[in-house]
C-alpha positions in Angstrom: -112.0 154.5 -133.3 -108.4 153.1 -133.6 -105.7 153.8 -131.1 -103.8 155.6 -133.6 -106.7 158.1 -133.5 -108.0 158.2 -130.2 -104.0 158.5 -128.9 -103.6 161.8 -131.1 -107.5 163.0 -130.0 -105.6 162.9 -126.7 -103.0 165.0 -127.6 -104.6 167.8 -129.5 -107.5 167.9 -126.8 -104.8 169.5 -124.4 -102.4 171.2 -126.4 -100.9 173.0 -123.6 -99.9 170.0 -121.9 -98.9 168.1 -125.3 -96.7 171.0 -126.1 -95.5 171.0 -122.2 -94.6 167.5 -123.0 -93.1 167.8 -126.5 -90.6 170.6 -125.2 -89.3 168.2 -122.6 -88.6 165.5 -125.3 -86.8 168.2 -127.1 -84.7 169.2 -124.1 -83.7 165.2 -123.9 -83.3 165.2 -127.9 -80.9 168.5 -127.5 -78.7 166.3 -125.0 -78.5 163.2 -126.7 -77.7 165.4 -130.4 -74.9 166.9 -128.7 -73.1 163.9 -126.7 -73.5 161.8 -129.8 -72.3 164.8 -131.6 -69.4 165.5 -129.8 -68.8 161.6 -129.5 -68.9 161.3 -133.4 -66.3 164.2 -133.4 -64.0 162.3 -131.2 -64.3 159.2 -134.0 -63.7 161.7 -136.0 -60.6 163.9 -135.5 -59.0 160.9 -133.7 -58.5 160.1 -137.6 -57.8 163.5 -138.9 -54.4 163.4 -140.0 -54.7 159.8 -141.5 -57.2 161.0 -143.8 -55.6 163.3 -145.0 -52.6 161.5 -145.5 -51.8 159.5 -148.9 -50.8 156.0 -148.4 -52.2 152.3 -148.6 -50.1 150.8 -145.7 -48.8 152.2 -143.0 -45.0 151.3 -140.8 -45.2 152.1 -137.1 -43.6 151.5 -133.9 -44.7 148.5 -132.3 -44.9 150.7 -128.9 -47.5 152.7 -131.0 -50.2 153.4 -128.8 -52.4 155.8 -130.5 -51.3 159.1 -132.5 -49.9 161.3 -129.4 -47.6 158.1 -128.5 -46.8 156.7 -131.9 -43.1 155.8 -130.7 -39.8 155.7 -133.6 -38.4 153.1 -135.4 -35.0 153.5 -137.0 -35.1 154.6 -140.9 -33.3 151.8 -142.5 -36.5 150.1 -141.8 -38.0 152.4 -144.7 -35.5 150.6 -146.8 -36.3 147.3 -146.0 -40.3 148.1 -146.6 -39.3 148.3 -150.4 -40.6 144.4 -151.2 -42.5 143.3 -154.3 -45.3 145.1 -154.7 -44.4 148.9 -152.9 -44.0 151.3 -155.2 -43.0 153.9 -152.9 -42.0 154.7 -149.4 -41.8 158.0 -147.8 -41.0 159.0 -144.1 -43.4 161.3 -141.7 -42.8 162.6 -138.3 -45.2 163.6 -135.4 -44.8 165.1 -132.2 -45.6 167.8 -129.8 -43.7 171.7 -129.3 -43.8 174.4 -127.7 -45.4 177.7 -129.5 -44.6 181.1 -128.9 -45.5 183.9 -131.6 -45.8 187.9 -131.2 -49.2 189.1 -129.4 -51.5 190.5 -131.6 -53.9 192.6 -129.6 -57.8 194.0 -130.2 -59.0 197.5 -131.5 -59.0 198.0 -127.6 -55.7 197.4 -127.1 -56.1 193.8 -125.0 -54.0 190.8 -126.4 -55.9 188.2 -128.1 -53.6 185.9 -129.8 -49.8 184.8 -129.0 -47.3 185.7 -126.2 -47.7 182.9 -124.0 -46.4 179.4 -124.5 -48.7 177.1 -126.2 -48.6 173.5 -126.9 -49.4 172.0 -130.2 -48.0 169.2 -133.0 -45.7 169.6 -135.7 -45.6 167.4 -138.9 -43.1 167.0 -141.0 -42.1 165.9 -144.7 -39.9 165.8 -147.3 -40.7 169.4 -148.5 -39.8 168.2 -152.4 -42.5 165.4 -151.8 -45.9 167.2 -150.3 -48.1 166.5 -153.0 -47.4 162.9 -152.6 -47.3 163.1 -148.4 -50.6 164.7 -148.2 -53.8 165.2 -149.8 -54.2 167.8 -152.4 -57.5 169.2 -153.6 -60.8 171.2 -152.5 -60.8 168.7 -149.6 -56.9 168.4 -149.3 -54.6 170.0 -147.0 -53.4 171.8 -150.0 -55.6 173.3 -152.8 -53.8 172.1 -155.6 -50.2 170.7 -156.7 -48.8 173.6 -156.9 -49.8 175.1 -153.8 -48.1 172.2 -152.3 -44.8 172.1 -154.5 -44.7 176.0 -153.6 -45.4 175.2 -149.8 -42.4 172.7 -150.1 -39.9 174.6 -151.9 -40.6 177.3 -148.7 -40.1 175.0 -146.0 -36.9 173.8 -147.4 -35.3 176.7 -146.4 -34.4 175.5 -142.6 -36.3 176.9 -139.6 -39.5 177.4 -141.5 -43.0 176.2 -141.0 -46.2 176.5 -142.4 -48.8 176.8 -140.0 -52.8 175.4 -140.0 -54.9 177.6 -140.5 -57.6 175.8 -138.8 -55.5 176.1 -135.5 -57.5 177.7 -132.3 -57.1 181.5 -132.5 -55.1 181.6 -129.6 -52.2 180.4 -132.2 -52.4 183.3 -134.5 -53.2 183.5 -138.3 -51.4 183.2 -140.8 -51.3 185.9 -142.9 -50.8 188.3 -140.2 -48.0 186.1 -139.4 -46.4 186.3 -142.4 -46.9 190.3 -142.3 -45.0 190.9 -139.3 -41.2 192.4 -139.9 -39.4 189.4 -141.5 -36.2 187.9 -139.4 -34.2 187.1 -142.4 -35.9 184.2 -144.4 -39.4 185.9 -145.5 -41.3 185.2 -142.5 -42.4 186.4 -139.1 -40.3 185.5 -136.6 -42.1 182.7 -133.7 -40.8 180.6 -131.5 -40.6 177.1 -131.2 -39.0 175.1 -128.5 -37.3 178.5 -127.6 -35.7 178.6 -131.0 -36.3 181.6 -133.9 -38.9 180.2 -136.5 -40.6 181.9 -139.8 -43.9 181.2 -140.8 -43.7 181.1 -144.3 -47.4 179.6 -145.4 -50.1 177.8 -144.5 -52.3 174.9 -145.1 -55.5 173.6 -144.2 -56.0 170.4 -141.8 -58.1 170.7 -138.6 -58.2 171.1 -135.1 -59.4 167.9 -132.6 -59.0 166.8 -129.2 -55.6 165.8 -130.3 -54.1 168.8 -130.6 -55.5 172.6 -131.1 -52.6 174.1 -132.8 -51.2 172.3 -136.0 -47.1 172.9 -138.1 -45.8 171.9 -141.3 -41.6 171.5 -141.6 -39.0 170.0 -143.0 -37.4 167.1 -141.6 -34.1 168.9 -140.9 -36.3 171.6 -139.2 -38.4 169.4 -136.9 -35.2 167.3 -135.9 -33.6 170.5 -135.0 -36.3 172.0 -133.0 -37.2 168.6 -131.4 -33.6 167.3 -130.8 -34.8 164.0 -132.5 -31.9 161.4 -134.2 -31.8 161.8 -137.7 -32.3 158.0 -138.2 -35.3 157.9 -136.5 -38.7 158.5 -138.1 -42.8 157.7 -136.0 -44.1 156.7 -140.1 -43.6 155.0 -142.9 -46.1 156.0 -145.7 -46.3 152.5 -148.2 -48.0 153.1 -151.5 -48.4 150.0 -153.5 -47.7 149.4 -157.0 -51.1 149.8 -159.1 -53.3 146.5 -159.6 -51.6 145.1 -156.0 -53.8 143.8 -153.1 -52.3 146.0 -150.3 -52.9 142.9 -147.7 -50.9 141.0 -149.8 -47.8 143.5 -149.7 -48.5 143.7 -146.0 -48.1 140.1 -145.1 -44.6 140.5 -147.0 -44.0 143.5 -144.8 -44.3 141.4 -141.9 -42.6 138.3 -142.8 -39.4 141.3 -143.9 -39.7 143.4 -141.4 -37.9 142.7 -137.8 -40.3 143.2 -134.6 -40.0 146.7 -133.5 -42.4 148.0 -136.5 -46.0 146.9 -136.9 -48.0 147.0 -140.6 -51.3 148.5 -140.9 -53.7 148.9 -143.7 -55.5 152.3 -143.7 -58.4 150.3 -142.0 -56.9 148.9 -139.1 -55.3 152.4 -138.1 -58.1 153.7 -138.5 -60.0 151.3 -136.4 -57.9 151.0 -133.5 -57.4 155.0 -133.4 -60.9 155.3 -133.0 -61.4 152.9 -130.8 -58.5 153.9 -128.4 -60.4 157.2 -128.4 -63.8 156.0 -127.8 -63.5 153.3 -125.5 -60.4 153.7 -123.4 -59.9 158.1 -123.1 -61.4 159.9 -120.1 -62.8 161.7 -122.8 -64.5 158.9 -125.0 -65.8 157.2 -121.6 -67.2 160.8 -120.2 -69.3 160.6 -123.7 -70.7 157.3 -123.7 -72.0 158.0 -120.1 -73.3 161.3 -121.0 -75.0 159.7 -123.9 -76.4 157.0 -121.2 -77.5 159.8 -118.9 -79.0 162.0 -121.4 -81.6 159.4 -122.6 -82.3 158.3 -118.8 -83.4 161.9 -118.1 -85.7 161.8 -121.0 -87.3 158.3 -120.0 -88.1 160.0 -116.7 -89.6 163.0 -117.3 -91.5 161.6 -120.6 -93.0 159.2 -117.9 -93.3 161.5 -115.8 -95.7 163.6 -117.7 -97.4 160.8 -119.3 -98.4 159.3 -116.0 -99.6 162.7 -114.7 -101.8 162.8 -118.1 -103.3 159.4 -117.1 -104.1 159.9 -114.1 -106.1 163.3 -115.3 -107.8 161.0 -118.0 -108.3 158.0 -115.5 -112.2 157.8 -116.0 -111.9 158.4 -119.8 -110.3 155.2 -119.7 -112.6 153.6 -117.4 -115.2 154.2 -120.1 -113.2 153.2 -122.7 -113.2 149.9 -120.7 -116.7 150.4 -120.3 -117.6 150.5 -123.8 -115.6 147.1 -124.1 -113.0 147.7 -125.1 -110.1 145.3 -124.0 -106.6 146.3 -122.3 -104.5 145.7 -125.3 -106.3 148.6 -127.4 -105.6 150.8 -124.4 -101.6 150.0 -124.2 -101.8 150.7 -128.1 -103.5 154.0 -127.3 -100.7 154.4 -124.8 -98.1 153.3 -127.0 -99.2 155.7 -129.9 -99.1 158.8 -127.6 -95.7 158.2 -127.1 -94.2 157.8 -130.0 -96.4 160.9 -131.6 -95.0 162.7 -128.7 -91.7 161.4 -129.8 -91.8 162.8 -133.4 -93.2 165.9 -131.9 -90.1 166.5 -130.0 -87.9 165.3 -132.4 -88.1 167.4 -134.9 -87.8 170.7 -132.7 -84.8 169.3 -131.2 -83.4 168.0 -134.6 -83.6 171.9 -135.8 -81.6 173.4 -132.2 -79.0 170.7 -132.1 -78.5 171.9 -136.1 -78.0 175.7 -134.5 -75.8 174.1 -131.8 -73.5 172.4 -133.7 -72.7 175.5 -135.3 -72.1 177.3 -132.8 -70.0 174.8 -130.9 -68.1 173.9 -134.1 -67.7 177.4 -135.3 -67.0 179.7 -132.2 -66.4 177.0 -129.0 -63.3 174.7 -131.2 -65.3 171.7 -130.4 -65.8 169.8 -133.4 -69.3 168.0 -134.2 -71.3 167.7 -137.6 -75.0 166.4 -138.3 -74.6 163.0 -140.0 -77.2 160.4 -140.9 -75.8 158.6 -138.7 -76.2 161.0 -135.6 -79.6 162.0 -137.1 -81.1 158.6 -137.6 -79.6 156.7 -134.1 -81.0 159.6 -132.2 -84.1 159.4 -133.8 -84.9 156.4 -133.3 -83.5 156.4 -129.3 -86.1 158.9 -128.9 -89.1 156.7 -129.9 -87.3 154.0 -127.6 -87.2 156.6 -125.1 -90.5 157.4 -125.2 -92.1 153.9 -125.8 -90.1 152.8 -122.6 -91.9 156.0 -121.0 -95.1 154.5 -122.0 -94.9 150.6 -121.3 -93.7 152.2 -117.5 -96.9 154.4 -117.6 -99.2 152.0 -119.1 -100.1 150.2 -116.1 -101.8 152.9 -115.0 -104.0 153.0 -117.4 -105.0 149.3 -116.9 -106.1 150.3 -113.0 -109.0 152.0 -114.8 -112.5 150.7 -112.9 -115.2 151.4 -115.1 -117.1 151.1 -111.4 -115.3 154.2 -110.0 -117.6 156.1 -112.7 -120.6 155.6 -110.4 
């Protein structure tokens, strides 16, 4: 008989204690889907706004730190990007408000949404130039061109914003919004910074563990709500001329450029966003341990229950070894019980952490997704796991006396 055999002859012989054992590797599957999950959703959202953003270089501060801290850079600089090779240049700014809109209350009378302060991010644009600021499309922040030429042509009214639909609840939506008694430029009167604002739209971008709550505005708007200099802008969006190597244009944006602006390709933003998130955030850091932790726990109690198995099947072993058979066709017995015990578990826990991520994308704000990725590094951490679990348990198994039978 070959291990392969004898190791699931094992396992079907006592199904209540195979099943015992599979659940377990589920449990440490369940953990490791959702920290990797959640981790993957921290590489994600750290570039949110980026990718929805339409540009082949990117001008920033050179205090940039990461997204929340991007630092200004005085706008002639804008003007000085325009070497051979950029076809356009267009100005974005980031940073954070204060929120206040009208409570909206529940069918029992209880408010759900608005009142308080809140904190969240505004963006802002040239209104006339959305559709070229911003991805438009199914997976755009606008549907379509028109949506964002319309969107624009509202926001250039001043003291308007459009707000993100995707925003927490606690922000409010945006039709009801929009419904509420106007305050004099066709929208419901908020507050932001402790100054009268309209929502006049929305759009749709996404919530992360950047920011919950999300605006659109005009440049005139946000420097009037945010007290920032009119010459000073966090981005400059660099679209190159067709048929141009954007690395090229970006070593003439550094040799043109003075000091106090840094040149990235979309890449390289991307990159060190990520790994500002990942590897130097509380909340990165928390992940990676938790990831660490998760797959500890499952080593132990896999080994745990495998070593209580072979210590119930000690003289089945011992006549394995009395039939002959030599030690390395018992660790491959071992070895295969493990890892069918891994596939056993995996696929259970594959299925919940599916139903989890829903749930914790959907109704807790925290955003995770199945990938291949997450789906195939998991998977195979979990035959690791339980191979581990059975090279530890192994030696049991070797301790076997076929004399101990008489």
């Amino acid at each position: 008989m070959t291990p392969f055999r004898l190791a699931w002859a094992n396992l079907v012989h006592k199904r209540t204690r195979t099943l015992i054992a599979a659940a377990g590797v589920a449990f440490a599957v369940v953990l490791v889907f959702m920290e990797l999950g959640m981790l993957g959703g921290v590489g994600r959202t750290a570039t949110m706004l980026y990718d929805k953003l339409q540009f082949d270089l990117l001008v920033t501060s050179a205090e940039y730190l990461d997204l929340s801290r991007p630092g200004e850079f005085p706008r002639t600089r804008l003007a000085q990007a325009r070497v051979d090779g950029v076809g356009e240049v267009l100005p974005l700014l980031f940073g954070p408000a204060e929120w206040r809109a009208p409570p909206s209350k529940s069918l029992f009378g209880s408010p759900i949404t608005g009142g308080g302060p809140l904190t969240l991010s505004v963006v802002a644009a040239p209104p006339e130039r959305l559709a070229q600021v911003f991805l438009v499309g199914p997976n755009g922040v606008f549907p379509s061109a028109d949506e964002a030429r319309d969107s624009g042509r509202r926001l250039s009214r001043l003291d308007t914003v459009l707000l993100d639909r995707r925003s927490k609840p606690e922000y409010g939506d945006v039709e009801p919004l929009r419904a509420l008694p106007p305050d004099g430029t066709g929208g419901a009167a908020v507050r932001l910074n402790g100054q009268r604002a309209s929502v006049v739209g929305g759009f749709e971008l996404g919530t992360g563990f950047s920011w919950n709550g999300l605006l659109m505005t005009s440049e005139e708007t946000f420097q009037r709500f945010t007290m920032r200099p009119a010459d000073a802008v966090n981005f400059g969006l660099v679209k190159v001329k067709p048929g141009t190597d954007p690395t090229t244009v970006q070593a003439r944006l550094r040799a043109a450029l003075p000091p106090d602006v840094k040149v990235y390709t979309r890449d390289e933003i991307n990159s060190d966003e990520r790994r500002y998130w990942l590897r130097l955030t509380s909340v990165g850091q928390f992940l990676i341990v938790a990831v660490v932790l998760a797959v500890a726990v499952g080593v132990i109690f896999v080994y745990q229950m495998m070593a209580a198995d072979i210590r119930n099947m000690l003289p089945e072993y011992a006549t394995v070894k009395a039939l002959g058979y030599r030690p390395p066709y018992l660790t491959g017995v071992v070895l295969w019980q493990a890892l069918l015990l891994a596939l056993l578990g995996y696929v259970p826990g594959f299925v919940a952490a599916l139903g989890l991520y829903y749930v914790a994308t959907n109704y807790g704000g925290i955003p995770t997704g199945m990938t291949v990725e997450i789906a195939a590094s998991v998977l195979v951490l979990t035959c690791v796991m339980c191979l581990a679990s059975g090279l530890f348990a192994v030696r049991k198994v070797h301790t076997a006396d076929p004399a101990d039978l008489f």
